[in-house]
C-alpha positions as CSV (number, residue, x, y, z in Angstrom):
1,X,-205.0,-169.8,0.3
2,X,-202.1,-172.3,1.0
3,X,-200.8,-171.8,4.1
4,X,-197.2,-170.5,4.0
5,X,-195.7,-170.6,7.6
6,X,-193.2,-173.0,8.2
7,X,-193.0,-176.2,10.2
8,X,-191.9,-176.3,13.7
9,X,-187.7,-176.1,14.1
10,X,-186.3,-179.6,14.2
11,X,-189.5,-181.9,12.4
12,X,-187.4,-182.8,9.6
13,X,-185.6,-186.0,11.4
14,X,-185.2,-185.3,15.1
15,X,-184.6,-188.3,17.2
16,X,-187.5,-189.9,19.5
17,X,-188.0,-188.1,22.5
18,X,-188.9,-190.0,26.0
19,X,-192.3,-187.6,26.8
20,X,-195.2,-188.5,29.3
21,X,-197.9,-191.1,28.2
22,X,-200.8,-189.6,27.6
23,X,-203.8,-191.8,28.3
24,X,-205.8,-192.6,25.0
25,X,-203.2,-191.8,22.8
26,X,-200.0,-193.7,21.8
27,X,-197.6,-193.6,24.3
28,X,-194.9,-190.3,24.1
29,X,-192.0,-193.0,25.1
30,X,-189.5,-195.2,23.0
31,X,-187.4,-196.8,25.3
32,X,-187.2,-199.9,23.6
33,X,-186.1,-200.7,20.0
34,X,-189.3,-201.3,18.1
35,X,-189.9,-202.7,14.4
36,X,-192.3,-201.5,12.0
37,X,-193.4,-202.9,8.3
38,X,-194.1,-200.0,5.9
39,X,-196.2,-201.0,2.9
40,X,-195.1,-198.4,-0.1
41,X,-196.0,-199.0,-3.6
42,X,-192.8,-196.6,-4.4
43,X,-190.8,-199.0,-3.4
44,X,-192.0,-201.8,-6.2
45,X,-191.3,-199.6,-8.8
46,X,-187.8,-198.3,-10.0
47,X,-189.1,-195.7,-12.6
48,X,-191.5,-194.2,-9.5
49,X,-189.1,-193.9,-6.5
50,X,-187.9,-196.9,-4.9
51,X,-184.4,-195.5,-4.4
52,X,-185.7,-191.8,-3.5
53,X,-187.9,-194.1,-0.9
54,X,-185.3,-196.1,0.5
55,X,-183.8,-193.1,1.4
56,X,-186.0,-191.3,2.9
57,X,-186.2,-194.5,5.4
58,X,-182.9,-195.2,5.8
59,X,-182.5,-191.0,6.9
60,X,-185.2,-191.7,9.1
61,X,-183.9,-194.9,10.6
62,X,-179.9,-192.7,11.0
63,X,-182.0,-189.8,13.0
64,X,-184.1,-192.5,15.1
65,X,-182.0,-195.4,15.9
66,X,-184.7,-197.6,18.0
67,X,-186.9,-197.5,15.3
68,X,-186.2,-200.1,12.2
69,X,-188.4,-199.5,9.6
70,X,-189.0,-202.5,7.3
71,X,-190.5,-201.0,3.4
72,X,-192.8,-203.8,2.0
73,X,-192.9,-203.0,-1.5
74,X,-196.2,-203.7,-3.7
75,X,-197.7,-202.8,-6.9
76,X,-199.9,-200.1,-6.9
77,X,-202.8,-202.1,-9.2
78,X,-202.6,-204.6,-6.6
79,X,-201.5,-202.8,-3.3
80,X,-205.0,-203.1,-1.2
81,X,-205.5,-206.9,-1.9
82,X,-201.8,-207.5,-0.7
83,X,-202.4,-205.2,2.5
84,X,-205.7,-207.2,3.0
85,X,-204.5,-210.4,2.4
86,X,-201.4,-209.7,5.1
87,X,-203.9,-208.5,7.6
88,X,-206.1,-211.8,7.2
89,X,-202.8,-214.1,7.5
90,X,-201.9,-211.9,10.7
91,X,-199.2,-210.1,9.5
92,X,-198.4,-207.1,11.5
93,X,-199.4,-204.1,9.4
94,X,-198.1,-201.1,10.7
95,X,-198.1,-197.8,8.1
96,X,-199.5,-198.1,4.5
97,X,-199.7,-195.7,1.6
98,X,-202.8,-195.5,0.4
99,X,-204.4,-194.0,-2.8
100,X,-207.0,-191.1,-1.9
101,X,-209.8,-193.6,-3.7
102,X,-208.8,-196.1,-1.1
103,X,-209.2,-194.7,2.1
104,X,-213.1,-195.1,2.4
105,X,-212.3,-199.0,2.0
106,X,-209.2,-198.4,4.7
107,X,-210.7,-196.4,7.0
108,X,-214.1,-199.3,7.0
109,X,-212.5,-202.4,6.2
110,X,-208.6,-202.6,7.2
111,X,-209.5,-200.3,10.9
112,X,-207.5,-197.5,9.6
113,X,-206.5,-195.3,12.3
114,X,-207.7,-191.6,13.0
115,X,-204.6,-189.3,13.8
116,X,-206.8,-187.4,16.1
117,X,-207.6,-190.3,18.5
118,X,-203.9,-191.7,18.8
119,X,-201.8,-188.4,18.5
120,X,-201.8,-185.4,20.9
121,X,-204.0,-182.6,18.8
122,X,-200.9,-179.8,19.8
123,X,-198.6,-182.2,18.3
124,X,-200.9,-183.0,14.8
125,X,-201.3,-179.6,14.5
126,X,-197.7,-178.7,14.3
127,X,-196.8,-181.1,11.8
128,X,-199.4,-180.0,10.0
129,X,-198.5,-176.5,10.2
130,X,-197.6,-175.9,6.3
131,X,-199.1,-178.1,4.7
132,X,-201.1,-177.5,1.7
133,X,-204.6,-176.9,3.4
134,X,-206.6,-178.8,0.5
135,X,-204.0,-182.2,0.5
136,X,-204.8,-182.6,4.6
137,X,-208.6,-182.0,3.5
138,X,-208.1,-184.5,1.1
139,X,-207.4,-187.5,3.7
140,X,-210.2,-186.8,6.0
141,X,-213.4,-188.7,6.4
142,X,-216.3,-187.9,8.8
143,X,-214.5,-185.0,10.4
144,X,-211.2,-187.1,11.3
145,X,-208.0,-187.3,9.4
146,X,-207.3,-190.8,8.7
147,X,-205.3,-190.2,6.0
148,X,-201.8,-187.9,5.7
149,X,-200.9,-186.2,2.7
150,X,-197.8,-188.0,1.3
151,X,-197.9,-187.9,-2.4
152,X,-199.4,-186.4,-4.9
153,X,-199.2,-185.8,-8.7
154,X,-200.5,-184.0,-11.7
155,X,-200.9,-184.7,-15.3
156,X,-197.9,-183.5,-17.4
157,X,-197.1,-183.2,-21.3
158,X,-193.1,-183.6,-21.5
159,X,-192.0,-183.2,-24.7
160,X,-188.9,-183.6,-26.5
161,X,-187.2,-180.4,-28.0
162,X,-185.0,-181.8,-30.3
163,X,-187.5,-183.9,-32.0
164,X,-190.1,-181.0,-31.6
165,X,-187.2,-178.8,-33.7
166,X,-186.8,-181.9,-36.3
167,X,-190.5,-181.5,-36.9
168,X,-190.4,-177.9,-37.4
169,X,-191.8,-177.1,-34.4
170,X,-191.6,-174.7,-31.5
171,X,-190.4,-175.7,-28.6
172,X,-190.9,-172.6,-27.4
173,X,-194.5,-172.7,-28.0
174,X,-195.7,-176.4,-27.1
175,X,-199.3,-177.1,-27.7
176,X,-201.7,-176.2,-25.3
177,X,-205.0,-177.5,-27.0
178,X,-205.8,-180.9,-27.9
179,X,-206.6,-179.9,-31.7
180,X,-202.8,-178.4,-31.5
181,X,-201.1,-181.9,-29.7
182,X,-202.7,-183.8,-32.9
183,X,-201.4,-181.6,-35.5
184,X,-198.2,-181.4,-33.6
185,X,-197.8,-185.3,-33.4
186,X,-199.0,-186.2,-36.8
187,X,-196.1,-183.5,-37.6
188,X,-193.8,-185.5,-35.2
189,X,-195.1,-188.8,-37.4
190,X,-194.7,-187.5,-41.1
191,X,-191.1,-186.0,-40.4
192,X,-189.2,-187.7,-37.8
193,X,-191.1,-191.6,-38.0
194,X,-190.9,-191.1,-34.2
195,X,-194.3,-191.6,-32.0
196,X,-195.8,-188.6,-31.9
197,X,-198.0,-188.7,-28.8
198,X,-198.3,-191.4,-26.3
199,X,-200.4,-191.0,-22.7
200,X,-200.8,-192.8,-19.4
201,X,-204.7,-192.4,-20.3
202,X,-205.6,-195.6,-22.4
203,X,-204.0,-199.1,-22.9
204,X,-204.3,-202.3,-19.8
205,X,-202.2,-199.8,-17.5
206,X,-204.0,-197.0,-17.9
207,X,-204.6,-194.2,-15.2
208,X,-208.2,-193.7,-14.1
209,X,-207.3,-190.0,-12.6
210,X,-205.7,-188.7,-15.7
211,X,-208.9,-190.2,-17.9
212,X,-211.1,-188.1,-15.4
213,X,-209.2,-184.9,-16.3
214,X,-209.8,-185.2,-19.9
215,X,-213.5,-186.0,-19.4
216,X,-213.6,-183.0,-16.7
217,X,-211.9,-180.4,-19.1
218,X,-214.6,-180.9,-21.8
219,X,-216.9,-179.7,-18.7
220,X,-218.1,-183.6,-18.3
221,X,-217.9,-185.5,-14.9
222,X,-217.4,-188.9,-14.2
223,X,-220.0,-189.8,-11.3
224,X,-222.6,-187.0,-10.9
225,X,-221.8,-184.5,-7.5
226,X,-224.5,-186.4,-5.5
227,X,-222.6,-190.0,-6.2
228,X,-225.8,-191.5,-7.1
229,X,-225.5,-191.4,-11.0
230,X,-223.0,-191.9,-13.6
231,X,-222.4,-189.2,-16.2
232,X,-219.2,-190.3,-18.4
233,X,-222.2,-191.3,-20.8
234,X,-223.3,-187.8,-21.2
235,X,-222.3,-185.7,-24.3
236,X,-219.4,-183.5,-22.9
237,X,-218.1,-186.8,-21.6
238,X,-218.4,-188.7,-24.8
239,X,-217.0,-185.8,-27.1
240,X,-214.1,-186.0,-24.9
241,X,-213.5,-190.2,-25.4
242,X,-214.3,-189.3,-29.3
243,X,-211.6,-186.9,-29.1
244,X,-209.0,-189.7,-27.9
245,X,-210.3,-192.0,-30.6
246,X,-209.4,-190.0,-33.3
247,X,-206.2,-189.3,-31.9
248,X,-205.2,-192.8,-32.0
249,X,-207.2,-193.7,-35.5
250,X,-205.4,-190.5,-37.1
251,X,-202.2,-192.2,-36.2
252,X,-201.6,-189.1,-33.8
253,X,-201.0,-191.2,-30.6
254,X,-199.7,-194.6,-30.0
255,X,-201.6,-197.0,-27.6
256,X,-198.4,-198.0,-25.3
257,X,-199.0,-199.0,-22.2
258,X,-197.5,-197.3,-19.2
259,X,-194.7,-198.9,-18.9
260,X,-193.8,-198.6,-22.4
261,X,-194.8,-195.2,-22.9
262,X,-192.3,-194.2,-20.0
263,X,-189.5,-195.9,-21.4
264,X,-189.7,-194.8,-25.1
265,X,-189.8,-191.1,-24.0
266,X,-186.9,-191.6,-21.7
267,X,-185.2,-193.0,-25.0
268,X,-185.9,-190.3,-26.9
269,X,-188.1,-191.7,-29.4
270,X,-192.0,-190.4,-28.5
271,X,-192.6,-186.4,-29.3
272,X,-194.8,-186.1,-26.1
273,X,-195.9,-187.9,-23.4
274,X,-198.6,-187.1,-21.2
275,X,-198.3,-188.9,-18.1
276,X,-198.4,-188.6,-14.3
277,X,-195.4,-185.8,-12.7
278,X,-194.2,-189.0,-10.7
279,X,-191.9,-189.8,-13.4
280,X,-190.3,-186.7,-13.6
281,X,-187.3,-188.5,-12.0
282,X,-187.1,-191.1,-14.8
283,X,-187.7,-189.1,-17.7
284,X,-184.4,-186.5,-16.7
285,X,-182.6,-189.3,-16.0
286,X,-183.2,-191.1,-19.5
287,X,-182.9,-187.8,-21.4
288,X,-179.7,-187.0,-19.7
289,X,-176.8,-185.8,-22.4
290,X,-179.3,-187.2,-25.1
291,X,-182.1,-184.7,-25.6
292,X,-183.5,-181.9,-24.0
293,X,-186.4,-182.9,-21.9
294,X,-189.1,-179.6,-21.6
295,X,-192.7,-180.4,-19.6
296,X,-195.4,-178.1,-20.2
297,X,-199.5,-178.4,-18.9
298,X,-201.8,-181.2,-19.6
299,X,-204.1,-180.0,-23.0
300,X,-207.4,-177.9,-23.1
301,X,-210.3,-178.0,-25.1
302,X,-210.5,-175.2,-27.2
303,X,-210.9,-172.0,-25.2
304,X,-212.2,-174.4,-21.7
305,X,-210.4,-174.7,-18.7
306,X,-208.1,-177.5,-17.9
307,X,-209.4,-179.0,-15.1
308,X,-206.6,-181.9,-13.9
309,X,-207.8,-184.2,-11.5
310,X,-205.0,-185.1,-9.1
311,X,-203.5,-188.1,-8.2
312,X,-201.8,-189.3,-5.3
313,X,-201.6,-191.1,-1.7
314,X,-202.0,-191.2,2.3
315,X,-200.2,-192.2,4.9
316,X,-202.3,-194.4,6.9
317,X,-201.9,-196.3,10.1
318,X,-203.2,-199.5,10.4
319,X,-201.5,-200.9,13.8
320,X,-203.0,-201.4,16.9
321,X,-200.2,-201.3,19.1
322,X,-199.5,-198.2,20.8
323,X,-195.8,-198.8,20.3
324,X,-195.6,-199.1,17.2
325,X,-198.4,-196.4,16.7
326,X,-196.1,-194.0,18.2
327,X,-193.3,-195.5,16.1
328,X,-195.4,-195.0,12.4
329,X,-196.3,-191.7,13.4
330,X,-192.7,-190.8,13.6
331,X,-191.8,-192.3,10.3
332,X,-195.1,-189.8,8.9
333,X,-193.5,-186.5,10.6
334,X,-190.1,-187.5,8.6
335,X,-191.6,-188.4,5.2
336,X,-194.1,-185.1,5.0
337,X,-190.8,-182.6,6.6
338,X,-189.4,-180.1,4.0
339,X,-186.7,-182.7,3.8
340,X,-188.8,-185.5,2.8
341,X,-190.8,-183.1,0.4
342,X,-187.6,-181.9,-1.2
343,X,-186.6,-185.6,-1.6
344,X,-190.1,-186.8,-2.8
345,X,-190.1,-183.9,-5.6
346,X,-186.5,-183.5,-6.9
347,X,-186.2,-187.7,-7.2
348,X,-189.1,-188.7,-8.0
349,X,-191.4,-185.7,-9.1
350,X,-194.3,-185.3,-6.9
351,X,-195.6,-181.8,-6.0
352,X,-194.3,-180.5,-2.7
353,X,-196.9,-180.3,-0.5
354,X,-195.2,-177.8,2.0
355,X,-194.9,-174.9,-0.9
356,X,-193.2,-173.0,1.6
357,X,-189.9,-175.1,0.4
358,X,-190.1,-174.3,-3.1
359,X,-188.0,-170.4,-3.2
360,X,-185.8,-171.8,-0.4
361,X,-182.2,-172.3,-1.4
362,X,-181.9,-174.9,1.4
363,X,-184.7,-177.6,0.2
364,X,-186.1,-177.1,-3.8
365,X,-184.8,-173.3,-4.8
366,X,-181.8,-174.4,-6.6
């Protein structure tokens, strides 16, 4: 069950506080103005949060004036080999975001940090305190959290209303079944000449998680529970791929890429678009006074259980300066407080991983 209490008074943004050393751990103390580089693949992108990002530093950098925080934008496709490449020129790498399939090759390759052997346990614990239970399970490795929850998203159909009502269909009643998102976008196709379906799953940008939820909700698996084998060969797994094929050779979906996709819904001229919650933030702010914008859950197979995989990122610390440590660890509190979750969620569209925030009229409940 997801734990509901609430963070400790004042974790949102309160300012560095001089505290005793502690030895093994970074040091308590800030009396000095320190400089960290934070690498954030947000930050390269408009349509996924650079300006929701930005602010959440600059906040942080207002509440904590000897800390300057420098954000190091880098696309996601090719964020590790720029961290990696950095790290091998000696450039000072302080905090990264890091996608959940990276942080084996973080925590083994780049000397990723564990939280446990650099922060007091009394002070993990209450920052943790709140936090989705599975997300903090999520970046742990060999019993130690290298990793802190920071982002994470989930597969979404948004869908146009006013194109669904120029179709003659329900908008009220969106499809919830693959065989129903087909006969809904050929529908889209015959009476509107508008793209009917287009996904984040296929096309040169396509998203590896949301290809694993459709194999998983036909009851297929990618890699086998062990990890030794592969199964996306296997018939629940292949039904599934034939499934997509026949959406695109029926005409029923369009093969745009990611970027495309994103920006044809947000100018109202795709049906539905099945994409990543991230870019919520784009998508309401393109439909804005032109459409109504409606989101419902990502399709099921017939009477099977939809089984989205989820996709998101860490917070990892890479420096090995105490200082700085201490400084990146500061800069983590701020971005996972309900303030930064209410900023990551409302902006951009990630899920809030303190739920707690969600009913509460001061963060999400308006």
């Amino acid at each position: 069950m997801i734990n509901r209490r609430s963070v400790i008074a004042g974790l949102a943004a309160s300012p560095l506080l001089a505290r005793t050393a502690q030895a093994g751990l970074a040091p308590l103390t800030l009396d000095a103005p320190v400089e960290i580089n934070f690498y954030n693949y947000n930050l390269a992108t408009a349509g996924l949060g650079a300006d929701a990002t930005r602010k959440m530093i600059r906040e942080f950098m207002e509440a904590n004036p000897k800390v300057k925080v420098n954000g190091i934008g880098a696309n996601a496709a090719g964020f590790i080999g720029r961290v990696q490449a950095d790290l091998a020129a000696r450039r000072q790498v302080d905090l990264v975001q890091v996608i959940f399939a990276d942080l084996d090759f973080a925590v083994h390759n780049l000397g990723a940090k564990a939280l446990e052997d650099i922060v007091p346990s009394a002070e993990m614990a209450a920052n943790f305190q709140g936090i989705a239970p599975n997300g903090l399970r999520l970046g742990m490795l060999n019993g130690k959290t290298y990793g802190l929850a920071y982002t994470f998203s989930t597969p979404v159909l948004f869908y146009n209303a006013n194109i669904f009502r120029s179709a003659g269909l329900d908008p009220e009643n969106p499809p919830r079944t693959w065989a129903a998102v087909k006969q809904a976008a050929l529908a889209i196709k015959a009476k509107t000449g508008k793209t009917g379906l287009a996904t984040g799953i296929l096309g040169a940008s396509a998203y590896d998680w949301l290809f694993q939820g459709v194999i998983r909700s036909n009851g297929g698996e990618i890699i086998t529970r062990d990890r030794k084998h592969m199964a996306f060969a296997e018939a629940p797994s292949v039904e599934a791929v034939t499934m997509l094929r026949d959406l695109n050779d029926t005409g029923a979906m369009d093969n745009l890429d990611t970027v495309g996709g994103m920006d044809s819904m947000a100018a109202g001229d795709v049906g539905m678009y099945l994409n990543t919650s991230a870019v919520q933030g784009a998508l309401v702010a393109g439909a804005k006074d032109k459409y109504e914008l409606r989101a419902t859950t990502m399709p099921r197979f017939g009477d099977k259980p939809v089984r989205p995989n989820n996709s998101g990122s860490a917070l990892v610390i890479l420096s090995n300066d105490p200082i700085r440590q201490r400084a990146a660890w500061e800069l983590m509190k701020s971005l996972t407080s309900k303030r930064g979750y209410t900023i990551i969620t409302s902006e951009i569209g990630y899920l809030p991983l303190r739920t707690d925030i969600v009913d509460d009229p001061a963060y999400l409940g308006d």
